[in-house]
C-alpha positions in Angstrom: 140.3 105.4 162.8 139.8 102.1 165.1 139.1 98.9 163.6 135.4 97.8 164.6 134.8 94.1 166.0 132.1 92.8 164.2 128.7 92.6 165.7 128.4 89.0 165.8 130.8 85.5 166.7 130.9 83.9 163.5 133.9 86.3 163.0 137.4 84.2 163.1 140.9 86.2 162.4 144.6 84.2 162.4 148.0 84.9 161.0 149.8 83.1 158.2 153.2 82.5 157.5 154.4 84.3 154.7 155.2 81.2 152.7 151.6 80.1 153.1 150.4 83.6 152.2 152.2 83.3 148.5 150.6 79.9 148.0 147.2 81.4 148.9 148.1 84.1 146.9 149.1 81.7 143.4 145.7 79.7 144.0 143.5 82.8 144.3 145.2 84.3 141.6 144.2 81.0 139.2 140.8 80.8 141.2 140.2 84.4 140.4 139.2 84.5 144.2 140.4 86.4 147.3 142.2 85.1 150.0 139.2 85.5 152.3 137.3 83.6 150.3 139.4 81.2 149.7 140.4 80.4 153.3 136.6 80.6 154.3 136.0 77.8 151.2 138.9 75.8 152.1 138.1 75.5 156.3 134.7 74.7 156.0 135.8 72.1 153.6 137.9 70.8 156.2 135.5 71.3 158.8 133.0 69.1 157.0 135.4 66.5 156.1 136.8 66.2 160.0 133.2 66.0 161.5 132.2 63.0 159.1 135.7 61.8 159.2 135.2 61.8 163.5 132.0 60.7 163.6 132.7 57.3 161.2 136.6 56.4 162.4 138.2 57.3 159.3 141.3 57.3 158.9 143.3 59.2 155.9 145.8 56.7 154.1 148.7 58.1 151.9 148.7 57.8 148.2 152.0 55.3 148.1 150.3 53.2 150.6 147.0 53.0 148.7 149.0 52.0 145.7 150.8 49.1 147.5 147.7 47.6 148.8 145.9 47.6 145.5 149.1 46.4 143.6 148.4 43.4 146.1 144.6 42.7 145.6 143.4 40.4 142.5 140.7 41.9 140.0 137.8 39.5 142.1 139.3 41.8 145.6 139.8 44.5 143.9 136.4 44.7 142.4 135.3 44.2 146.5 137.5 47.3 147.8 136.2 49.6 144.8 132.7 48.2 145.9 133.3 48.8 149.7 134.5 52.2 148.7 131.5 53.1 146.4 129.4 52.8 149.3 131.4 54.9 152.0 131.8 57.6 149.0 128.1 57.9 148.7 127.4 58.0 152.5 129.8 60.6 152.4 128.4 62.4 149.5 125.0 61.7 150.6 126.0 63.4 154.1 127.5 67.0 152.2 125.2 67.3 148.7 122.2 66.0 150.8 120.1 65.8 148.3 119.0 63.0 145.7 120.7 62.9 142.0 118.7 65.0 139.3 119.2 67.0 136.4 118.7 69.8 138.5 121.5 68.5 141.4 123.8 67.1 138.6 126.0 70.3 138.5 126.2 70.2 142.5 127.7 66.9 142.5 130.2 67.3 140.0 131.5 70.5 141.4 131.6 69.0 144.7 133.7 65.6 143.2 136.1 67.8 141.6 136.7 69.1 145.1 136.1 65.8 146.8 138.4 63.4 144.4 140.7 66.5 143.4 143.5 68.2 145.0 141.3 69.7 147.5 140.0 66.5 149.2 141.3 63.1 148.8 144.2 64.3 146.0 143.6 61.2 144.0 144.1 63.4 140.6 146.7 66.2 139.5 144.2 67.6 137.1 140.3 66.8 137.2 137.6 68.0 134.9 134.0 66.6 135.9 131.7 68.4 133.2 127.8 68.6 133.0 126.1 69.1 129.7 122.6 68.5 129.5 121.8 65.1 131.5 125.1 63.7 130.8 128.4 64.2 133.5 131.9 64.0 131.6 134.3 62.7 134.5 138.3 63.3 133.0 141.0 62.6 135.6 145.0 63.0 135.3 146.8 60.8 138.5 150.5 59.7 138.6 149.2 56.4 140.5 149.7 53.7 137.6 147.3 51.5 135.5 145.9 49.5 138.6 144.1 53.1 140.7 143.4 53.6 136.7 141.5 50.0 136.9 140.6 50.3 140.8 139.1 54.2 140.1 137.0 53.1 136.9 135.4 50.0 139.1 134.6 52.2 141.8 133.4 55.4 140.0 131.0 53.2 137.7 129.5 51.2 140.7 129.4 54.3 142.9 127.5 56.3 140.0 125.5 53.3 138.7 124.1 51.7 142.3 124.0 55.1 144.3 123.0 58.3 142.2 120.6 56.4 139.4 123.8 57.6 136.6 123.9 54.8 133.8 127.5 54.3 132.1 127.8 55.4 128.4 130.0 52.1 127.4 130.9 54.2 124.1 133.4 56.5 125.6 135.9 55.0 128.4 139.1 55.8 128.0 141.8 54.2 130.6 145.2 54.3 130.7 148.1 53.7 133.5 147.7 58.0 134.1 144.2 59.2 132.5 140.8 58.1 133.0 138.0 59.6 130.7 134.5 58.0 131.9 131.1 59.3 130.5 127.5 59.0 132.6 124.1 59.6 131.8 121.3 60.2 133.9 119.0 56.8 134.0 115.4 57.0 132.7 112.2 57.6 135.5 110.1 54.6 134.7 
């Protein structure tokens, strides 16, 4: 039996090395997903995140040279830099959700931040949970960066939620510490 070429070009086949192979295989095994699909998920992700990257001169930064610079800045800079970054985050997010925050787009978001903030994007967090339970997102991050990304992350996440995607901070539950951040939003009231 011969092997049929599919009938159109959005077909793409490549070899792994068989070290990468067993990582795929641990992830899709956790993911409950296939390696196909996991691959497919993983370079469109990549895709997306080049093209914007491209077209707005980003450049990546690694995680012990982010922590120097902020270990440098003063609350008043610091509070500047999480607000600089608020903005770029939601052009970014504004340029893959495409759509405006609602109940309904709520879920989108978060699933896409766990991606975009976890260890498939910018790696910021070890563990992250970013839940969705009737108009309120639950945002729960593990990092090994210290108390000041804890500080940094919380200024940046609160502004970027607040002044972007109309998401009002429950001051009741924030919990920060130098290696967990717990944060609770709400979805602000249509006047």
């Amino acid at each position: 039996m011969s092997l049929k070429k599919p009938k159109d070009d959005n077909y793409i086949g490549f070899r792994l090395p068989e070290n990468v192979l067993k990582k795929l295989d641990i992830i899709a095994k956790q993911e409950r997903k296939s390696r196909g699909l996991l691959a497919k998920e993983g370079l469109q992700e990549w895709v997306e995140l080049q093209l914007y990257n491209q077209n707005n001169n980003i450049i990546t930064i690694s995680k012990t040279f982010f922590i120097h610079l902020i270990s440098y800045l003063d609350y008043e800079n610091m509070n500047k830099l999480a607000i600089n970054l608020g903005n770029l985050t939601a052009d970014i997010l504004r340029f893959l959700v495409a759509k405006p925050m609602n109940s309904d787009t709520l879920r989108q978001y978060a699933q896409f931040s766990i991606n975009f903030f976890g260890k498939r994007g910018l790696r910021w967090f070890n563990i992250l949970d970013i839940e969705v339970i009737d108009s309120k997102l639950i945002f729960r991050g593990i990092h090994d960066l210290q108390e000041k990304f804890s500080d940094f992350f919380t200024h940046f996440y609160k502004y970027l939620l607040n002044a972007h995607f109309n998401l009002d901070f429950i001051t009741s539950i924030e919990e920060i510490t130098p290696g967990i951040i717990h944060l609770e939003f709400k979805l602000r009231e249509e006047k």
